[in-house]
LUMNU-905111 format. One line per field, with one value per atom (N, C-alpha, C): residue number from 0; residue in one letter; atom name; x, y, z. Coordinates in steps of 0.001 Angstrom, whole numbers, plus 500000, padded with zeros to 6 digits. Atoms other than C-alpha are relative to their C-alpha. Example, Ala and Ser with C-alpha at 12.3 -4.5 7.8 and 13.67 -1.06 7.14 Angstrom:
# LUMNU-905111
k [0, 0, 0, 1, 1, 1]
r [a, a, a, s, s, s]
a [N, CA, C, N, CA, C]
u [500890, 512300, 500900, 499180, 513670, 499230]
v [498810, 495500, 501200, 498810, 498940, 501090]
w [500000, 507800, 500000, 499940, 507140, 500730]
This chain:
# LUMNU-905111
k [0, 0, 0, 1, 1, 1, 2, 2, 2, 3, 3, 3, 4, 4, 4, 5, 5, 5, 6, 6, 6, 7, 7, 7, 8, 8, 8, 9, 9, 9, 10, 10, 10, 11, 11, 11, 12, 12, 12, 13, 13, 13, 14, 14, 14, 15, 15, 15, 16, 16, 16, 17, 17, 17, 18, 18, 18, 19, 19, 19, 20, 20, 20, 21, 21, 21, 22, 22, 22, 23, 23, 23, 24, 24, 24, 25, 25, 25, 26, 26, 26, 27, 27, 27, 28, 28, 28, 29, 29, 29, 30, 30, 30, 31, 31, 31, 32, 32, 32, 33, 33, 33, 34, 34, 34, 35, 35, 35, 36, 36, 36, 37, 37, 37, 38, 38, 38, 39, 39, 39, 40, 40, 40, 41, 41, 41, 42, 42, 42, 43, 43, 43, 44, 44, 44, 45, 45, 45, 46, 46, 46, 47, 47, 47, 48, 48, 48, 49, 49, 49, 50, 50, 50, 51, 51, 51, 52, 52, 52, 53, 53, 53, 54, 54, 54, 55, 55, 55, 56, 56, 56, 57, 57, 57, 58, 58, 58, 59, 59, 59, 60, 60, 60, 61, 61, 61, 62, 62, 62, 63, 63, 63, 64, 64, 64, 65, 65, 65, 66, 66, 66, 67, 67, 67, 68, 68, 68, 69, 69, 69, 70, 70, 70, 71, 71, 71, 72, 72, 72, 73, 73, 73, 74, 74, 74, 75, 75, 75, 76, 76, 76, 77, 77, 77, 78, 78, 78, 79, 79, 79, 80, 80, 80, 81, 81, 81, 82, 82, 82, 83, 83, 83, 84, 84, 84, 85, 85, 85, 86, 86, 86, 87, 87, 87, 88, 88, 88, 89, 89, 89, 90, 90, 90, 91, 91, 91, 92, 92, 92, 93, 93, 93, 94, 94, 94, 95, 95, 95, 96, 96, 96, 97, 97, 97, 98, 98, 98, 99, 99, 99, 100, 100, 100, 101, 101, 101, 102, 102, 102, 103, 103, 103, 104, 104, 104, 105, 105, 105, 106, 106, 106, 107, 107, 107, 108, 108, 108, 109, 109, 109, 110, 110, 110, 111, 111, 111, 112, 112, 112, 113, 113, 113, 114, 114, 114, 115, 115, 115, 116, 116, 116, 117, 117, 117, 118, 118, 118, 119, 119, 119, 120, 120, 120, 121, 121, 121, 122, 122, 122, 123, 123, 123, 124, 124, 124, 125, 125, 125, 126, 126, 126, 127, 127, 127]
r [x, x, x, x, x, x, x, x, x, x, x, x, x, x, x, x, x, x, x, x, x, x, x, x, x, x, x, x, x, x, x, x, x, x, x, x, x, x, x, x, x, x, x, x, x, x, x, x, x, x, x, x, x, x, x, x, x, x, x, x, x, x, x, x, x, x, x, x, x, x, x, x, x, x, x, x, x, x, x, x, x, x, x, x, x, x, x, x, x, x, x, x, x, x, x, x, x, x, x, x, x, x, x, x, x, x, x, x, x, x, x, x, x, x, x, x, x, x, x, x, x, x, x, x, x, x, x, x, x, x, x, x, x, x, x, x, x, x, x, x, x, x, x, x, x, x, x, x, x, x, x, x, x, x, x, x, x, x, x, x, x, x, x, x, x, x, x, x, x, x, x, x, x, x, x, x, x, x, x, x, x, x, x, x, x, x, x, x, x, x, x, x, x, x, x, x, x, x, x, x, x, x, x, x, x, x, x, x, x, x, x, x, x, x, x, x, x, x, x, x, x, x, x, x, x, x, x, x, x, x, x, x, x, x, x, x, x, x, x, x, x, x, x, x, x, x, x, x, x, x, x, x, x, x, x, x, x, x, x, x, x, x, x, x, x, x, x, x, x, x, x, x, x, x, x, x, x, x, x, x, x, x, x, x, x, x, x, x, x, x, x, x, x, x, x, x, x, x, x, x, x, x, x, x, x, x, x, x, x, x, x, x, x, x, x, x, x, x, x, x, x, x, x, x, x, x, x, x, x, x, x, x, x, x, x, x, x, x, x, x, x, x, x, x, x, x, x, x, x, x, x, x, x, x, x, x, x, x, x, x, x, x, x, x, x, x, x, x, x, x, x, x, x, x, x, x, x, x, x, x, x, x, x, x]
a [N, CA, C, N, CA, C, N, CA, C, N, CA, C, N, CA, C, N, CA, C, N, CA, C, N, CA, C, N, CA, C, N, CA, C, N, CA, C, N, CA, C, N, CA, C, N, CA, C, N, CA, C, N, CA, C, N, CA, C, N, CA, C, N, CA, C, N, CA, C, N, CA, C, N, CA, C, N, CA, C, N, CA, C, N, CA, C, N, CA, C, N, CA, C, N, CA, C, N, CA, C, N, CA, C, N, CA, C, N, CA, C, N, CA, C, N, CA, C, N, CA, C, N, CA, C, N, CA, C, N, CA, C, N, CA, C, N, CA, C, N, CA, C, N, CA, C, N, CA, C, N, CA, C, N, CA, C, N, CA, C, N, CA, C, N, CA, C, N, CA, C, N, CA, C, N, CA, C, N, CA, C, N, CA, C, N, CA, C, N, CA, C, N, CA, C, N, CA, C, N, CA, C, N, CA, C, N, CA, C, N, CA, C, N, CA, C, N, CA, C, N, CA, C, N, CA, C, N, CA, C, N, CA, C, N, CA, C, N, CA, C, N, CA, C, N, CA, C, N, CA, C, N, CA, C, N, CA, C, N, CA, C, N, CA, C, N, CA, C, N, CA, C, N, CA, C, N, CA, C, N, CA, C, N, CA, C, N, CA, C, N, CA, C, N, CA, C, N, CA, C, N, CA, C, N, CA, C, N, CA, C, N, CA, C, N, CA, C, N, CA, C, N, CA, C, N, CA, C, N, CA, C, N, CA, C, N, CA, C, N, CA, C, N, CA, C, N, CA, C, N, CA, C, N, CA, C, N, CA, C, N, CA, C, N, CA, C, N, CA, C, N, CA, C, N, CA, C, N, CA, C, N, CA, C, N, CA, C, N, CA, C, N, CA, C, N, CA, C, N, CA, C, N, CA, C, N, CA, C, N, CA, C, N, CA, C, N, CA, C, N, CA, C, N, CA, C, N, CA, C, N, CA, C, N, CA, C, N, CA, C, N, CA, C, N, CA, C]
u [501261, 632489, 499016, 500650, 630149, 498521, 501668, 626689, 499282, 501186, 624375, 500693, 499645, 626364, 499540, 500334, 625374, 499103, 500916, 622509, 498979, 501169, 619770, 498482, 501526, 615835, 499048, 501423, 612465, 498923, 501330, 609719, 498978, 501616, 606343, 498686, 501286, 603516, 499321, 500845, 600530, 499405, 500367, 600103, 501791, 498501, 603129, 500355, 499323, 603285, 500230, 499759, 603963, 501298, 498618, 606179, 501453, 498858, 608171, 500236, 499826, 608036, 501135, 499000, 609710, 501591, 498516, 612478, 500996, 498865, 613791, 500078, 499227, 613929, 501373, 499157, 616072, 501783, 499486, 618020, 500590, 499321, 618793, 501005, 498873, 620440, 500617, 498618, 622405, 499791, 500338, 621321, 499491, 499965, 621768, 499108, 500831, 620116, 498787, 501302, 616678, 499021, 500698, 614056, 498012, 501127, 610414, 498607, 500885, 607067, 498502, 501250, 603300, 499207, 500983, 601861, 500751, 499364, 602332, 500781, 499377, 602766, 500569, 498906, 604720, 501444, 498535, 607163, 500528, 499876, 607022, 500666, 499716, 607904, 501425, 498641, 610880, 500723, 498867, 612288, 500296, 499730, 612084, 501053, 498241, 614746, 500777, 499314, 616471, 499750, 499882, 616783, 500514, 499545, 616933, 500681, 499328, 618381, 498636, 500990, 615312, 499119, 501313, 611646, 499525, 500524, 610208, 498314, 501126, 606185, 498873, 501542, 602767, 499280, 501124, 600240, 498474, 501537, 597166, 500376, 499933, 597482, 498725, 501355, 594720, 500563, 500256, 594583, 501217, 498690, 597993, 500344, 499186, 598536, 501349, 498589, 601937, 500355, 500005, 601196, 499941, 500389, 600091, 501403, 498701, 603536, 500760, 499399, 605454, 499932, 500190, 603936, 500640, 499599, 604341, 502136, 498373, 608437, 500288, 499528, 608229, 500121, 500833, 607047, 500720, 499018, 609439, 501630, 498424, 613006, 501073, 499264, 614554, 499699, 499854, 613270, 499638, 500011, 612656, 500577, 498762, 615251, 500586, 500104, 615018, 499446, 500384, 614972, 498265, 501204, 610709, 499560, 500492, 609526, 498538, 501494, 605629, 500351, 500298, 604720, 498778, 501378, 601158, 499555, 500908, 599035, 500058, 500166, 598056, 500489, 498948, 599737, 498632, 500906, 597255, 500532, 499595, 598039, 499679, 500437, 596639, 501117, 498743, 598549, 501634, 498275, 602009, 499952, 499440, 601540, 499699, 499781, 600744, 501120, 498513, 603931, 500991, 498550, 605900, 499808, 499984, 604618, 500279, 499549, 605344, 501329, 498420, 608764, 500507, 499289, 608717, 501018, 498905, 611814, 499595, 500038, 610678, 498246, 500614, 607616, 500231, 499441, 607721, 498343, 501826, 604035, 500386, 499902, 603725, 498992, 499115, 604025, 501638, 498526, 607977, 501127, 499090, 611041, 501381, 499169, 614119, 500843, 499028, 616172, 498988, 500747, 613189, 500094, 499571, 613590, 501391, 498674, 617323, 500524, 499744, 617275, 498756, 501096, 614303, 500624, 499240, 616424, 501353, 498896, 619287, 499621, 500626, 617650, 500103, 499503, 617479, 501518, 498438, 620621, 501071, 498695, 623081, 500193, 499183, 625040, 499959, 499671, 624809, 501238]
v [500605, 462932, 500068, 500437, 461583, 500648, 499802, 463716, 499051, 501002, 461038, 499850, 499238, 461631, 501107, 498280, 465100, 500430, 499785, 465483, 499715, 499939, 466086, 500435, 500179, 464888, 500322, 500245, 465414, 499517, 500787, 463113, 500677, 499921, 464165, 499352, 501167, 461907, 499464, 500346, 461345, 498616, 501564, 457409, 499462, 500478, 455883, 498534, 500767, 452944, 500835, 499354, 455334, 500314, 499172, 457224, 499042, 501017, 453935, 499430, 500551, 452977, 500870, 499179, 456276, 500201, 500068, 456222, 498863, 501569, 452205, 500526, 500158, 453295, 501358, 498586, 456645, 499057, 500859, 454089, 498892, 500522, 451961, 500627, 499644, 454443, 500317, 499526, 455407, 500943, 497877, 458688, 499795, 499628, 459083, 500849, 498812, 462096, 500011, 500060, 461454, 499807, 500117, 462728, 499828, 499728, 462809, 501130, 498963, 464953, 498872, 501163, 463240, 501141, 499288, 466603, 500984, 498782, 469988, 500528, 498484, 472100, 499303, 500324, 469690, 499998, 499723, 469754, 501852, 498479, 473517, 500577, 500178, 473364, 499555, 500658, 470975, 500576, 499441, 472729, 501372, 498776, 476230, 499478, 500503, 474139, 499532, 499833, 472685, 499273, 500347, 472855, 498746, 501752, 470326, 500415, 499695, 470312, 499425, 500858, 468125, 499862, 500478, 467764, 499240, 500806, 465062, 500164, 499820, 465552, 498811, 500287, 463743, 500712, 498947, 465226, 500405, 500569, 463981, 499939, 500243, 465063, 501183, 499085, 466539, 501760, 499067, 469740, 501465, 499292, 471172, 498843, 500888, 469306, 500095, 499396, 469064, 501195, 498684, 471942, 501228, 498851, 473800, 500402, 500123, 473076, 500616, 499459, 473896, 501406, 498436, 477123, 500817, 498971, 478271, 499681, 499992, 477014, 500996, 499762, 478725, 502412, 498837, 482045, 500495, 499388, 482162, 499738, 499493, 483543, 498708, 500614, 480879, 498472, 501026, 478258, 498936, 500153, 478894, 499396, 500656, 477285, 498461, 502102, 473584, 499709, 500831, 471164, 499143, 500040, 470020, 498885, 501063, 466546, 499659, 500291, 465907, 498509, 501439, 462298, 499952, 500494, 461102, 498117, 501343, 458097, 500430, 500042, 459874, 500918, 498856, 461682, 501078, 499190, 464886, 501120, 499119, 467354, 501464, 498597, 470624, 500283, 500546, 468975, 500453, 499302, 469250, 501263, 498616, 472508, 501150, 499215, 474017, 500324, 500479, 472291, 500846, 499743, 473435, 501886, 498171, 477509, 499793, 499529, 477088, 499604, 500721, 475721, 498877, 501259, 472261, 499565, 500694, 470155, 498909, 500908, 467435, 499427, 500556, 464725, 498331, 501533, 460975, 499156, 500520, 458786, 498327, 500915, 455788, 498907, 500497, 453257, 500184, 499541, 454045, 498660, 501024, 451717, 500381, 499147, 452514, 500499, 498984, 453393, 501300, 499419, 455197, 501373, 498998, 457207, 501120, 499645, 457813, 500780, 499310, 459010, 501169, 499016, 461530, 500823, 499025, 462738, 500298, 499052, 463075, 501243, 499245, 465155, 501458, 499236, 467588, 500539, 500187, 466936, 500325, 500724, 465721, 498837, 501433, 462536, 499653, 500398, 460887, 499003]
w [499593, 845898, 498834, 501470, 843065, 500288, 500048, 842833, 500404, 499106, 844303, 501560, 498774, 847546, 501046, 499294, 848135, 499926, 500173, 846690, 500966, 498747, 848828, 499475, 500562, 847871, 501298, 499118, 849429, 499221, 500409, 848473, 501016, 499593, 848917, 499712, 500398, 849071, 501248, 499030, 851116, 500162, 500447, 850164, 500602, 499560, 852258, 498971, 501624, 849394, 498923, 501099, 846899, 500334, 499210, 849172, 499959, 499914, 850020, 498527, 501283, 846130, 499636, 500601, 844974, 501312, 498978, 848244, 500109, 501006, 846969, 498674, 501572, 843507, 500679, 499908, 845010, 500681, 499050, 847524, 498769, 500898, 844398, 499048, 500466, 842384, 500718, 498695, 845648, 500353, 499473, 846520, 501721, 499126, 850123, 500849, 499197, 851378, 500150, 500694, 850812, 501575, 498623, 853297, 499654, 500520, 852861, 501046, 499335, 853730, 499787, 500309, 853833, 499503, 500863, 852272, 499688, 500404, 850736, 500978, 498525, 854137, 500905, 499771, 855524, 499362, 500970, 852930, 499838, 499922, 852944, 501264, 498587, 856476, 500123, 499847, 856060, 499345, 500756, 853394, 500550, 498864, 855698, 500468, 499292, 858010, 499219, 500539, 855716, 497812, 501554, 852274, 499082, 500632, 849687, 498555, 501657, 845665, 499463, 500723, 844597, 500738, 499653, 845380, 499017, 501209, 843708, 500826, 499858, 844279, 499421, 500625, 843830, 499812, 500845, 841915, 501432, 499212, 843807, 501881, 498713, 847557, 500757, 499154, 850154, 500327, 499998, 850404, 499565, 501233, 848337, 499561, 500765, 845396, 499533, 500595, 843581, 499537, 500727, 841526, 500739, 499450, 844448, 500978, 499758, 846075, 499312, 501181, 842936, 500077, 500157, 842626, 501604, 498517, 846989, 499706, 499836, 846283, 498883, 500637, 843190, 499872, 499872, 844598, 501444, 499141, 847258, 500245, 499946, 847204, 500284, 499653, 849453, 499221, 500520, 847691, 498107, 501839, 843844, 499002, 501232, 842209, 500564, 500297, 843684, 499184, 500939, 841521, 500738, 499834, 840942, 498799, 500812, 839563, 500449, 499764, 839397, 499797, 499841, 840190, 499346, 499996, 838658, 499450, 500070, 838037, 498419, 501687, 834794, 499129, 500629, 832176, 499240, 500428, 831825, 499118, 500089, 829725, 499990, 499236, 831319, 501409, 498818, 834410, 499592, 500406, 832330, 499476, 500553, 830486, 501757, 498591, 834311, 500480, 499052, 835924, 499224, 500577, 832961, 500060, 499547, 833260, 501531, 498239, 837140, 500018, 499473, 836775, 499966, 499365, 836948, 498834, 500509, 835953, 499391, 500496, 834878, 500729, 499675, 835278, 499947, 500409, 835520, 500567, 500025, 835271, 500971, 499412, 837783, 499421, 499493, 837563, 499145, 501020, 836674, 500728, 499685, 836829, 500709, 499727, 838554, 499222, 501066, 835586, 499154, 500333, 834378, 501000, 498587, 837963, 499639, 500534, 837193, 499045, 501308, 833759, 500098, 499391, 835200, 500491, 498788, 837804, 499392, 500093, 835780, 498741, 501297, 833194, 500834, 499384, 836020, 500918, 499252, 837937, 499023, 501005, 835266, 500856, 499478, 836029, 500899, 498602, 839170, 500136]
């Protein structure tokens, strides 16, 4: 079974066009599993039941941003070592040197393309 099979995403994003932007580019490279959250503590929540391999995140959400996400997965046991992609509008860099002391895997700036997506996600993954 070919990695984009098994793999199992959670999109987080409180803008459901964004949300539905990044879940067709996921749905184009083939990746199956793919669930989503509409904020931090929902996603914190879903990933309690069940766990994922990949959170892909927006930066910019009400009241836990990406970073603030990043950091509560990165700060607890069961879920420290998913894979963690920041989403933004803009490429800040206070924003990336944060993400990258909390852990994150990677970032990718919107608007992005789907091979742009792909070669993001495999940077963390490997090969799909």
């Amino acid at each position: 079974m070919a990695l984009r099979d098994s793999l199992s995403i959670l999109v987080v994003d409180d803008m459901s066009t964004s949300r539905s932007l990044i879940i067709m580019a996921l749905e184009e490279i083939g990746l199956k599993k793919v669930d989503f959250a509409k904020d931090g503590r929902t996603a914190l929540q879903t990933l309690a039941a069940r766990p994922a391999h990949l959170v892909i995140s927006d930066y910019h959400m009400p009241e836990m941003d990406g970073l603030h996400l990043l950091q509560a997965l990165r700060s607890n046991r069961a879920t420290q070592r998913i894979g963690f992609i920041l989403v933004s509008g803009r490429v800040d860099q206070k924003i990336l040197a944060t993400g990258k002391q909390l852990g994150m895997n990677n970032f990718i700036q919107k608007p992005f393309t789907t091979p742009q997506m792909r070669k993001c996600i495999q940077s963390v993954t490997g090969p799909l």
